[in-house]
C-alpha positions in Angstrom: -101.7 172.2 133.3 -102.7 168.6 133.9 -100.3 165.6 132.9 -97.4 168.3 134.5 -95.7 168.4 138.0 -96.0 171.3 140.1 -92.7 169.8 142.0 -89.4 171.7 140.3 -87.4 169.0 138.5 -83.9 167.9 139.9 -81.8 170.4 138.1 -78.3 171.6 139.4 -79.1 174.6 141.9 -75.8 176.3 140.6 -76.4 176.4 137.0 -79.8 178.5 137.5 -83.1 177.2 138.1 -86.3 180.0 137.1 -89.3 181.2 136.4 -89.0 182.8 133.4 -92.8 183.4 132.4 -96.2 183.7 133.7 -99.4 184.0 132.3 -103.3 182.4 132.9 -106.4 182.7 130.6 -109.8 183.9 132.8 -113.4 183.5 132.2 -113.9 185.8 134.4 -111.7 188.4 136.3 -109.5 186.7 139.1 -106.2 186.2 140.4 -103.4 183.7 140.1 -100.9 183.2 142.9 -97.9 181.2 143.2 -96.3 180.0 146.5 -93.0 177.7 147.7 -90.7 177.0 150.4 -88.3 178.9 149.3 -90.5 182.2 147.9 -91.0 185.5 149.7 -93.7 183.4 151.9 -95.8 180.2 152.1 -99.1 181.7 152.7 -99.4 184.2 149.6 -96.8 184.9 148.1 -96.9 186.1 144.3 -100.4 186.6 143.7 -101.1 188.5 140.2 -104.3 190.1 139.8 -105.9 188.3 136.0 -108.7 190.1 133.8 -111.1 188.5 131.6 -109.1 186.6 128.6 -105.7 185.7 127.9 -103.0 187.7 130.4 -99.3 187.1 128.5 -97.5 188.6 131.1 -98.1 188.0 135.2 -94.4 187.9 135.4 -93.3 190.8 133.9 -91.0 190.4 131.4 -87.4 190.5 131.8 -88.0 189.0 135.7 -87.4 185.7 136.7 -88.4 184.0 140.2 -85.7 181.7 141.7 -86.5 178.2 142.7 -85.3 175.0 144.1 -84.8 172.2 143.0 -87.7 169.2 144.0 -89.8 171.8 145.8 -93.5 171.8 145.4 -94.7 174.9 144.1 -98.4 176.0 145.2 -100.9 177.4 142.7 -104.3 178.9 143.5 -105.7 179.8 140.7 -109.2 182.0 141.4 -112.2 183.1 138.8 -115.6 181.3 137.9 -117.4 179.6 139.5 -119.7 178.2 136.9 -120.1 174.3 136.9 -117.6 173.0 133.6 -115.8 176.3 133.7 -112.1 176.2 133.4 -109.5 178.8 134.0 -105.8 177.7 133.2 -102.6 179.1 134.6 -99.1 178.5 132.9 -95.2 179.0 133.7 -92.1 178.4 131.7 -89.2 177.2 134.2 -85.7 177.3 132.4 -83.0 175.3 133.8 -79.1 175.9 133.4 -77.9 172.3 134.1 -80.6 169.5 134.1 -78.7 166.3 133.7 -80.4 163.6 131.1 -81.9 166.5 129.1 -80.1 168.8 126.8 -82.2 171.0 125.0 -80.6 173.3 122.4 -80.8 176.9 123.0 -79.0 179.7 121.6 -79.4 183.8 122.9 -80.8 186.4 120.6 -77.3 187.5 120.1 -76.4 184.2 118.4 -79.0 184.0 116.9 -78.6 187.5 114.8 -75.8 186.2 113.9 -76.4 183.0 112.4 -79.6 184.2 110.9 -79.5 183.4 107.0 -83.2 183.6 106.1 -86.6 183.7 107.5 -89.6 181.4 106.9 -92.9 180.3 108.1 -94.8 177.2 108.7 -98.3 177.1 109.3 -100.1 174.3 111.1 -103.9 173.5 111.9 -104.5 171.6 115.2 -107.7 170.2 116.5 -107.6 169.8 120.4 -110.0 167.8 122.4 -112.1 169.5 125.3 -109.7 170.8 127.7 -108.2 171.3 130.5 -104.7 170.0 129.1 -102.5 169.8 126.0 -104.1 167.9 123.1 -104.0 168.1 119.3 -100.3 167.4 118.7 -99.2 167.3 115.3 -95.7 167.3 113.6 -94.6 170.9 112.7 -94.6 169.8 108.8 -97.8 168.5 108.5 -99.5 171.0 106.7 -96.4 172.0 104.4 -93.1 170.6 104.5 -91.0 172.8 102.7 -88.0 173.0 105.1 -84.1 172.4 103.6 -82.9 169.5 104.4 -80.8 168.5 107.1 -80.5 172.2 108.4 -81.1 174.1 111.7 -83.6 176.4 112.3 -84.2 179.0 115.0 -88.0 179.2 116.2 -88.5 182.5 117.0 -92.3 182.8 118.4 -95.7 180.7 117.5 -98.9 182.6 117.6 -102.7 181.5 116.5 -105.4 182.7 114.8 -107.7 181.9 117.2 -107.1 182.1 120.8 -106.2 180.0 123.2 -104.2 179.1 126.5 -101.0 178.2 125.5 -99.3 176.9 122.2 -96.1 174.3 122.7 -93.4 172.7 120.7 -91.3 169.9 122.0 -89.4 167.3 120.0 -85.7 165.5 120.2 -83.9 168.5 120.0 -85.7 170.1 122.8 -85.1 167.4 125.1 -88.7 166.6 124.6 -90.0 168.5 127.2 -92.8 171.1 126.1 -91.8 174.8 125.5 -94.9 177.3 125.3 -95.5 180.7 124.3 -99.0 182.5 125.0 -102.3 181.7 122.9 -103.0 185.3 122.6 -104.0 187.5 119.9 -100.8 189.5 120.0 -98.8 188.6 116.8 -96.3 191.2 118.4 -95.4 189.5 121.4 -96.5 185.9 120.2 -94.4 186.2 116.8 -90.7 186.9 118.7 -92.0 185.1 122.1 -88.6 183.2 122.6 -86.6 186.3 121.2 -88.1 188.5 123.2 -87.4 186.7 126.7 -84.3 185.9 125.7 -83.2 189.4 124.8 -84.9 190.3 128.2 -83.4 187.8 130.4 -79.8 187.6 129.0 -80.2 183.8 128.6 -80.1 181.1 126.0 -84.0 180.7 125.5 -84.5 180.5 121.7 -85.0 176.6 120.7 -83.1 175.3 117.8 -84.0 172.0 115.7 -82.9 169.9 112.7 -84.9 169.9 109.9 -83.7 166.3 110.1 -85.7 165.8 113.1 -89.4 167.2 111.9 -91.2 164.1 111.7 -90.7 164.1 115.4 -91.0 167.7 116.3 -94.4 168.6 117.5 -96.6 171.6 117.7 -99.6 171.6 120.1 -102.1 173.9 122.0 -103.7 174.0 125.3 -107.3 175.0 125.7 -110.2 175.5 128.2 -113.1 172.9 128.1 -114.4 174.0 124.5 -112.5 172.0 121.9 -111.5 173.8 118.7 -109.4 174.1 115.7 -106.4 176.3 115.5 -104.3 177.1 112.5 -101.1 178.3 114.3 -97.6 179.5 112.7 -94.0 178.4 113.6 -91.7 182.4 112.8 -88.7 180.3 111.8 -84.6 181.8 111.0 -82.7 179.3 109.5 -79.5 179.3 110.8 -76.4 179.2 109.0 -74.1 176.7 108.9 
């Protein structure tokens, strides 16, 4: 997406550094292909074929492609043609060591074992005309009913309305953006960080204060039509 680098951040190589997620939104049908120094090969790659709408899932899930740190990753991203016309493409990288941020992240086994009750927030977001994210607001905006000074699990985001990509990002997630699929599948969308942590093996499931919500942020990515999206945060809090 614009405003982020296609150059792999300065993690430690040891610890992990992966692709964990894939997916693109078409206007019409297409491919999206990803290529870097250190993949299969510079000239194509991983090219995933992409039909018409949202596709959750170019990398399938449980797979992760390796990658090194400070490389520039190559993305050709093919479909219309029409003047204004915007197709985005998006990836989740998860690092195991990144010095200077440290996000909280628990596995899905921790996190069925903290779990102490379930909750929702719903939040409506206007973005500008895309490409890019826009429309950030904090999580509580439209209803802040959260405990105080307690930690909750988020589990998935989904939308009502479609769109690239919904994110989250706030103190206790290093503030770097996390993003799930704007899709119209409540039943991937809804356990989204669950789901690839479960699959992966991996902490991937973002935790935050309630302390911190006036700083926690929920935002969307779009094409070039701006809109209004009334998304919601599956939340566990976690015991203490």
């Amino acid at each position: 997406m614009p405003g982020d680098s296609l150059t792999v951040l300065n993690a430690r190589q040891a610890a992990g550094c992966d692709i964990i997620a894939m997916w693109s939104t078409n206007q019409v049908a297409g491919f999206t292909q990803l290529a870097f120094p250190s993949g299969h090969d510079t000239t194509r790659g991983y090219r995933a074929g992409a039909s018409i709408g949202i596709n959750p899932a170019m990398l399938p899930l449980g797979q992760t492609i390796a990658v090194t740190p400070q490389e520039l990753l190559s993305i050709t991203i093919a479909g219309s043609n029409v003047a204004a016309d915007v197709e985005n493409m998006s990836m989740l990288l998860w690092y195991g060591d990144f010095p200077g941020i440290d996000a909280r992240l628990i596995t899905s086994s921790q996190l069925e074992s903290r779990i102490e009750k379930y909750t929702t927030i719903e939040t409506s977001i206007v973005s500008a005309a895309g490409p890019g994210y826009s429309g950030e607001v904090t999580i509580t905006t439209s209803s802040d009913l959260l405990m105080a000074n307690r930690d909750y699990a988020i589990m998935g985001i989904s939308s009502r309305t479609a769109c690239h990509a919904l994110t989250v990002r706030g103190p206790d997630l290093g503030n770097v953006r996390l993003g799930c699929p704007g899709v119209l599948r409540q039943e991937l969308t809804s356990q989204w960080f669950v789901m690839l942590s479960r699959a992966i093996g991996k902490p991937m499931i973002p935790v935050f204060s309630s302390g911190n919500k006036s700083q926690t942020l929920v935002g969307v990515a779009t094409d070039e039509n701006a809109g209004t999206f009334l998304t919601t945060l599956y939340l566990a809090l976690l015991k203490k």
